[in-house]
C-alpha positions as CSV (number, residue, x, y, z in Angstrom):
1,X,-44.1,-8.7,0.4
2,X,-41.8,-11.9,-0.4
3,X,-39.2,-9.4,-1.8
4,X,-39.2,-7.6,1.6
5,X,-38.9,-11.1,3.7
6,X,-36.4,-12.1,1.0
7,X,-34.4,-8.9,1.8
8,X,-34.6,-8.9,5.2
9,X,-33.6,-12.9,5.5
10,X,-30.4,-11.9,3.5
11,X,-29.5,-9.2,6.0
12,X,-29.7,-11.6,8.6
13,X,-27.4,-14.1,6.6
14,X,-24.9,-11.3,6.2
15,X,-25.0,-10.5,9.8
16,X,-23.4,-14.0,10.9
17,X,-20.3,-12.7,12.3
18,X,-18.3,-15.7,11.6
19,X,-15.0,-14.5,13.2
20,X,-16.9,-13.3,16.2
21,X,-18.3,-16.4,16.8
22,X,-14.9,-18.4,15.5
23,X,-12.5,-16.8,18.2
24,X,-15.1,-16.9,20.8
25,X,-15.9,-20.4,20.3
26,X,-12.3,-21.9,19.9
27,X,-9.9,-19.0,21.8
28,X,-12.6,-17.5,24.6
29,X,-11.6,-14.4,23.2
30,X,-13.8,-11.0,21.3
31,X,-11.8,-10.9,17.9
32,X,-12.9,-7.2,18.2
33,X,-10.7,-6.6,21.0
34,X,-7.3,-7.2,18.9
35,X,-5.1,-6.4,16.2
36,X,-7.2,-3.9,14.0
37,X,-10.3,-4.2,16.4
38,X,-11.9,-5.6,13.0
39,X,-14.1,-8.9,12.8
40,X,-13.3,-9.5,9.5
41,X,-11.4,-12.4,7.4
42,X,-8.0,-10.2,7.5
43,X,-8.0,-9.0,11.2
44,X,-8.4,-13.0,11.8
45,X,-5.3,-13.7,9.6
46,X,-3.6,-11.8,11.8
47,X,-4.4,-12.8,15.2
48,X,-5.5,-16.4,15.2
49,X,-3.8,-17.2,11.9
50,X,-3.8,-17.9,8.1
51,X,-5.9,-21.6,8.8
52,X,-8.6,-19.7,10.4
53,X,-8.4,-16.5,8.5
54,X,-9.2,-18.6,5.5
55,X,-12.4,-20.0,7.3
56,X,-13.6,-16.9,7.9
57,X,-13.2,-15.3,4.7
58,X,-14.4,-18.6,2.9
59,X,-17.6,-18.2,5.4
60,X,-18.1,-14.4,4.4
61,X,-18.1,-15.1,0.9
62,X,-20.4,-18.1,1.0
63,X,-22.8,-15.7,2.6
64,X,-23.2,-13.5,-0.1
65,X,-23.2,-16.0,-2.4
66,X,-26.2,-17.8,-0.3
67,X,-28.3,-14.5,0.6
68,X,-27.7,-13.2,-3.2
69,X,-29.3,-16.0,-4.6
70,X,-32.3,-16.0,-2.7
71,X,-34.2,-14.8,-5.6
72,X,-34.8,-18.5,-6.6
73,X,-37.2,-18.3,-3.9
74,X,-39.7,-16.1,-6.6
75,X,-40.5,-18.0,-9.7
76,X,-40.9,-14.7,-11.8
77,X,-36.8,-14.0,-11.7
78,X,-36.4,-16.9,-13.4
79,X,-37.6,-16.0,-16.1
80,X,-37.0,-11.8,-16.2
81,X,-33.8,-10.8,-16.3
82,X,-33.0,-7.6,-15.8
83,X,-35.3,-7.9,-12.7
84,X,-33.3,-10.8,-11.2
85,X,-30.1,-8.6,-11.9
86,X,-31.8,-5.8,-9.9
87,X,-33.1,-8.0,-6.8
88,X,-30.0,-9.6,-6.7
89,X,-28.2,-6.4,-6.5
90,X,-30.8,-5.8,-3.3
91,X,-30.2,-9.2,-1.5
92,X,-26.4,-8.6,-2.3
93,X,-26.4,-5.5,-0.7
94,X,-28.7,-6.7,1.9
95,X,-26.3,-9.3,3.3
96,X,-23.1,-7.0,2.6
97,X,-24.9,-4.3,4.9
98,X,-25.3,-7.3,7.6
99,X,-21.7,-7.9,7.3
100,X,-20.5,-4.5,8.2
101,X,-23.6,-4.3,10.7
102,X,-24.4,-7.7,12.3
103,X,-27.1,-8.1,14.2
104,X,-26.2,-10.9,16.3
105,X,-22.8,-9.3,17.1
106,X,-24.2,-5.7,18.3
107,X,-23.7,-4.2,14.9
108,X,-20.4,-4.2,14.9
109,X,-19.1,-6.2,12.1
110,X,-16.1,-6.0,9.4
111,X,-15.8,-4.2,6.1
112,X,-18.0,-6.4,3.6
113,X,-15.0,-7.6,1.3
114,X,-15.5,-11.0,1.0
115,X,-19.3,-11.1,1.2
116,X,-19.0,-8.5,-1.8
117,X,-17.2,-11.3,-3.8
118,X,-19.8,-13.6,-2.5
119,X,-22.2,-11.5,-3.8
120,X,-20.2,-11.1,-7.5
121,X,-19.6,-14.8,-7.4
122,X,-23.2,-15.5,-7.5
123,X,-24.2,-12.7,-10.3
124,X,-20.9,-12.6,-12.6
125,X,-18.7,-15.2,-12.2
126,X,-16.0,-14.6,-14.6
127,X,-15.7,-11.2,-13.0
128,X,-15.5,-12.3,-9.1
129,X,-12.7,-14.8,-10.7
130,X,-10.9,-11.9,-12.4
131,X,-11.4,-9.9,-8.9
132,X,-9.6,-13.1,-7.3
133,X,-6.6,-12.8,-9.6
134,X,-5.7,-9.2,-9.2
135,X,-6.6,-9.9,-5.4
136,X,-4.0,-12.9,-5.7
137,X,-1.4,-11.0,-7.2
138,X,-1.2,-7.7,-4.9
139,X,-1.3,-10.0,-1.7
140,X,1.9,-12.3,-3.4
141,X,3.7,-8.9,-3.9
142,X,2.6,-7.0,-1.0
143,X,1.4,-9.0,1.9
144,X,-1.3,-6.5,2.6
145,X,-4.7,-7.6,2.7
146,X,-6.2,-4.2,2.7
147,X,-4.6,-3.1,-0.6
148,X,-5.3,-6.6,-2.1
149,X,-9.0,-5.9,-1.4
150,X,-9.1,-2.1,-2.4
151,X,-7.4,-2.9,-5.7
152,X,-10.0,-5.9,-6.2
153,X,-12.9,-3.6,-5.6
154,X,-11.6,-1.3,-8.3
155,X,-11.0,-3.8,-10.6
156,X,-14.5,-5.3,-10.0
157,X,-15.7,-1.5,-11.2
158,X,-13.3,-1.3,-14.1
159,X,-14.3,-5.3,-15.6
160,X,-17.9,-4.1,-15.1
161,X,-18.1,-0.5,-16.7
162,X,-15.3,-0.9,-19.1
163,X,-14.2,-4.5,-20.1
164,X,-17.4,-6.1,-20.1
165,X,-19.4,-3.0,-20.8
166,X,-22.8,-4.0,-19.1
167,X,-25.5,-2.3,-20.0
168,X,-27.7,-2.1,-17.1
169,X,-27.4,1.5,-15.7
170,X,-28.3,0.0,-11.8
171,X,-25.7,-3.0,-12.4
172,X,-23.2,0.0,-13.4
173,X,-23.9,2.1,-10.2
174,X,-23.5,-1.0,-8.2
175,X,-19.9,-1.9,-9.4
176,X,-18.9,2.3,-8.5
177,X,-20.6,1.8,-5.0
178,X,-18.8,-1.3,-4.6
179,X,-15.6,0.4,-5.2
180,X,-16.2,3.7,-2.9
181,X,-17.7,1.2,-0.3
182,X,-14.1,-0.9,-0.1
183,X,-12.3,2.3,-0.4
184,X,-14.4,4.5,2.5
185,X,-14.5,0.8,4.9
186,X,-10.3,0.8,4.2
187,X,-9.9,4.9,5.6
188,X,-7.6,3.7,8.4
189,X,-5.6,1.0,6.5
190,X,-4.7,3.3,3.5
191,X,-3.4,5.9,6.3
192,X,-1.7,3.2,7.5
193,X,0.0,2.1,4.2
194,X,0.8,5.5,3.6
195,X,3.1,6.0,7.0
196,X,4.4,2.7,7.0
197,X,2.7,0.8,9.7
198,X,0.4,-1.7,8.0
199,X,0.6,-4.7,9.3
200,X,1.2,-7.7,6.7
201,X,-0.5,-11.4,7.1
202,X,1.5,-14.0,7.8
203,X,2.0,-15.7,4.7
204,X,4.8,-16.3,1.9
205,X,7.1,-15.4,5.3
206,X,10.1,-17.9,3.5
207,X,10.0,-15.6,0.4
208,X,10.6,-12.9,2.7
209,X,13.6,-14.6,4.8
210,X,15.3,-15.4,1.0
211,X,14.9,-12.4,0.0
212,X,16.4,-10.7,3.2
213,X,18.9,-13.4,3.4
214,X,19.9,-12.3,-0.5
215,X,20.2,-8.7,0.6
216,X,22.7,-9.5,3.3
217,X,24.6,-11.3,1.3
């Protein structure tokens, strides 16, 4: 019965829909009704700007963190632990599904990115940094968030199955969900990539003007 109040408590975490409830608050405005339509860290980035798009996404991610470690709540996961790694897959999951499908924001939510690193963050660290880096590193050299995040959630699946080998089978079936997930909540923005009509985030914009300057020259 904990577990269940535990689970459901973590779904309601997830379901704060921090940029809802950001661009309301501050611009009088429904996040949902611009840019990509998405309430998420990236559609934020684009419409009210990289200062509040960081916000967000720092909000997201806390949440999984927070909700994923709720299993401090039961003294027995202290001490067991592949069943801490398994209800902690459950509250992860829990919050990510509350993300994508918020309660308080009529279940219409964004695509669970960056409570999925929350979530890694709180149950292998050295992976969710890892994650961070390759997310890093395609947003410098590309600008799009939605390829930054795809290729994070692959790499999150490769570290898990291949680098760091774990052994768990439901940790391992986890890290492929959390790819497919990413991939299947990005449908539109890899169409978009593909014809040409992504829209970038408004950052490194100076690299951009030198490098266009460069070519004119």
């Amino acid at each position: 019965m904990e577990e269940v109040i535990l689970i459901i408590l973590a779904y309601c975490i997830g379901s704060i829909p921090t940029s809802v409830w950001v661009s309301k608050y501050f611009f009088d405005i429904d996040i949902r009704d611009y840019g990509s339509g998405n309430a998420g860290a990236t559609n934020t980035y684009r419409v009210l700007g990289s200062k509040w798009g960081t916000f967000v996404m720092v909000v997201d991610m806390l949440k999984g963190v927070i909700a994923t470690s709720l299993y401090i709540f039961i003294e027995h996961y202290a001490y067991n632990e592949l069943h801490r790694t398994n209800f902690m897959i459950a509250l992860g999951l829990a919050s990510v599904l509350g993300h994508i499908f918020p309660l308080w924001a009529n279940f219409k939510g964004g695509k669970g990115v960056a409570t999925l690193f929350g979530m890694a963050l709180a149950m292998q660290p050295i992976v969710a940094v890892t994650c961070v880096g390759v997310f890093l590193l395609v947003l410098y050299l590309t600008r799009f968030v939605s390829l930054s995040s795809i290729l994070a959630g692959v790499a999150f699946m490769v570290l898990i199955l291949f680098i760091f080998n774990e052994k768990e089978t439901l940790y391992r079936i986890f890290a492929v969900i959390v790819a497919l997930l990413i991939v299947f909540t990005h449908q539109k923005n890899i169409g978009r990539i593909l014809r040409g009509t992504e829209s970038k985030v408004p950052i490194l914009k100076y690299r951009d003007r030198r490098r266009q300057r460069r070519r004119q020259l």
